[in-house]
N, C-alpha and C positions, 0 to 999 in steps of 0.2 A: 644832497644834504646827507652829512653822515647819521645815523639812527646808533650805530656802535661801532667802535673798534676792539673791544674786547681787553682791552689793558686796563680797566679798573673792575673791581667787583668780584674779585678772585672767585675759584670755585675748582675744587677738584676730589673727584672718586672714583675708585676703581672697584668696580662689580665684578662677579661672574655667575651672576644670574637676580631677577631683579629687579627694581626701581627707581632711582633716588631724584627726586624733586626738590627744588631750591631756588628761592629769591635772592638776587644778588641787588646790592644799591649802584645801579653806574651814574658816573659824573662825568660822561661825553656828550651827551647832550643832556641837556635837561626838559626836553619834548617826550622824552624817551627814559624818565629815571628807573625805572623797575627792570629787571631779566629772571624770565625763570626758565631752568632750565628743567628737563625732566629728559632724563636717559635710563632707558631700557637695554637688558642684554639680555638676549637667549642664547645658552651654548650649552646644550645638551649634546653629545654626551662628554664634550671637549672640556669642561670645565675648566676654561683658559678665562683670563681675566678681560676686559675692556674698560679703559679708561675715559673720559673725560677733562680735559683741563682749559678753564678759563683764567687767564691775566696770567697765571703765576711763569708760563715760560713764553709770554708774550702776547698771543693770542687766543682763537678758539681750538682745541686741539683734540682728534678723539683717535685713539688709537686702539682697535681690537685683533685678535689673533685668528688664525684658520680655526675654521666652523664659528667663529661667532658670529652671533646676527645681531644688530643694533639697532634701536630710532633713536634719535635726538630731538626735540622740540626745544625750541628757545621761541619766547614768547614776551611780547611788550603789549602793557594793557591792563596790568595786572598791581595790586598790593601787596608788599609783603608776606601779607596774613595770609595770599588766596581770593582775594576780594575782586572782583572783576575790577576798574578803575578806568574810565574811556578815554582814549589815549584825544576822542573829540579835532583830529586832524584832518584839516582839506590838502590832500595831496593830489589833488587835481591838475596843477600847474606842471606838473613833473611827468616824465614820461613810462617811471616802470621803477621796480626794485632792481638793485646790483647786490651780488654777492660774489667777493672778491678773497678768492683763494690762493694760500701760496702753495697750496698741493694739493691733488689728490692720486693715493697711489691706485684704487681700481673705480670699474664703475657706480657710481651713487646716486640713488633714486631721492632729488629733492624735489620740495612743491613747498612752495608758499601760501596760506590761507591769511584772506584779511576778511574782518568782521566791522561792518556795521549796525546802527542800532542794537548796541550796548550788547553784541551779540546776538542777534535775532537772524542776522541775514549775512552770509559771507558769499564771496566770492576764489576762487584758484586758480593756481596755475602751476605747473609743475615738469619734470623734464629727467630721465637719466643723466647723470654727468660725466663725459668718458674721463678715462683719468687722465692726468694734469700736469707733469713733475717739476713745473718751473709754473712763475705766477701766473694767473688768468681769471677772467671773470665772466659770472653769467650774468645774464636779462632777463627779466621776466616782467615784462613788456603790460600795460595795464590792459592792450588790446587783447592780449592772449588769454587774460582771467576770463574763466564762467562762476556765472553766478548771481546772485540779486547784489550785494554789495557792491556801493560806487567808492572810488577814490576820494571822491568830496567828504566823507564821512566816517573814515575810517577810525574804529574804536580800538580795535584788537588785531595785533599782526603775529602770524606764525609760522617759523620756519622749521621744515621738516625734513632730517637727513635721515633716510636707513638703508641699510644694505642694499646693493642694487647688483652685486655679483654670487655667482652661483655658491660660491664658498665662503662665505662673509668674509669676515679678517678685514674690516677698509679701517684705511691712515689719511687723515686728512688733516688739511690746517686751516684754519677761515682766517684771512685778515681784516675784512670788517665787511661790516652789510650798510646801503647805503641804499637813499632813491637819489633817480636819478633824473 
């Protein structure tokens, strides 16, 4: 079941050091309407930029330079406002999340958190990603989560990309996150 493909709900900034948070509306699924997006850059002493861009050249796209170091969270669960909002999903049927990239140029440390009771209790999972430079996708398998949070109940999902090589600078592309 797709969760997003990243082609509606535009969104794009470039930092060079920093925060920027933002709700975007998508209309790929409607199980899944809110995205927020929150990216971070440290790049001291490099003050080189890092980008994020969502919809406007396709998909999810984050693009940072030597020495920068980045997280990304992109998050469903959520209000516009900030409001927590419970996404109230039994994804129990299904066997795990998919995120389905059409690159990554270095290694990238992602992990997935999902939240139950309304956020009270999550569960993770999480993995290095070597790089990539033709399409591929990971698993993250329901069996491989720790944690109190079950699948039956899931409120709040959260996917976390940040630097996972020694010199940041990662280039990656998401084409969509999906269970599977």
């Amino acid at each position: 079941m797709l969760v997003d493909d990243f082609t509606t709900g535009p969104h794009t900034v470039t930092l060079t050091a920093g925060m920027d948070m933002s709700y975007q509306n998508i209309a790929t699924n409607p199980d899944f309407p809110i995205r927020r997006t929150t990216f971070w850059i440290a790049s001291p002493p490099a003050n080189q930029p890092g980008t994020i861009d969502v919809g406007s050249i396709g998909r999810l796209t984050v693009g940072t330079g030597p020495q920068i170091y980045h997280r990304l969270e992109v998050a469903y669960g959520f209000q516009t406002d900030g409001r927590v909002s419970p996404l109230d999903r039994d994804l129990s049927k299904f066997t795990g999340f998919r995120v389905n990239f059409d690159f990554n140029d270095l290694t990238l440390n992602f992990n997935i958190v999902f939240y139950s009771n309304s956020g009270a209790t999550y569960s993770q999972a999480g993995e290095n990603i070597p790089a990539g430079l033709t399409p591929f996708s990971s698993d993250f398998p329901f069996a491989k989560f720790s944690g109190a949070a079950i699948p039956s109940g899931i409120d709040i999902i959260v996917l976390i990309a940040q630097s996972g090589s020694f010199g940041g600078g990662n280039d990656y592309k998401i084409n969509s996150f999906e269970v599977y």
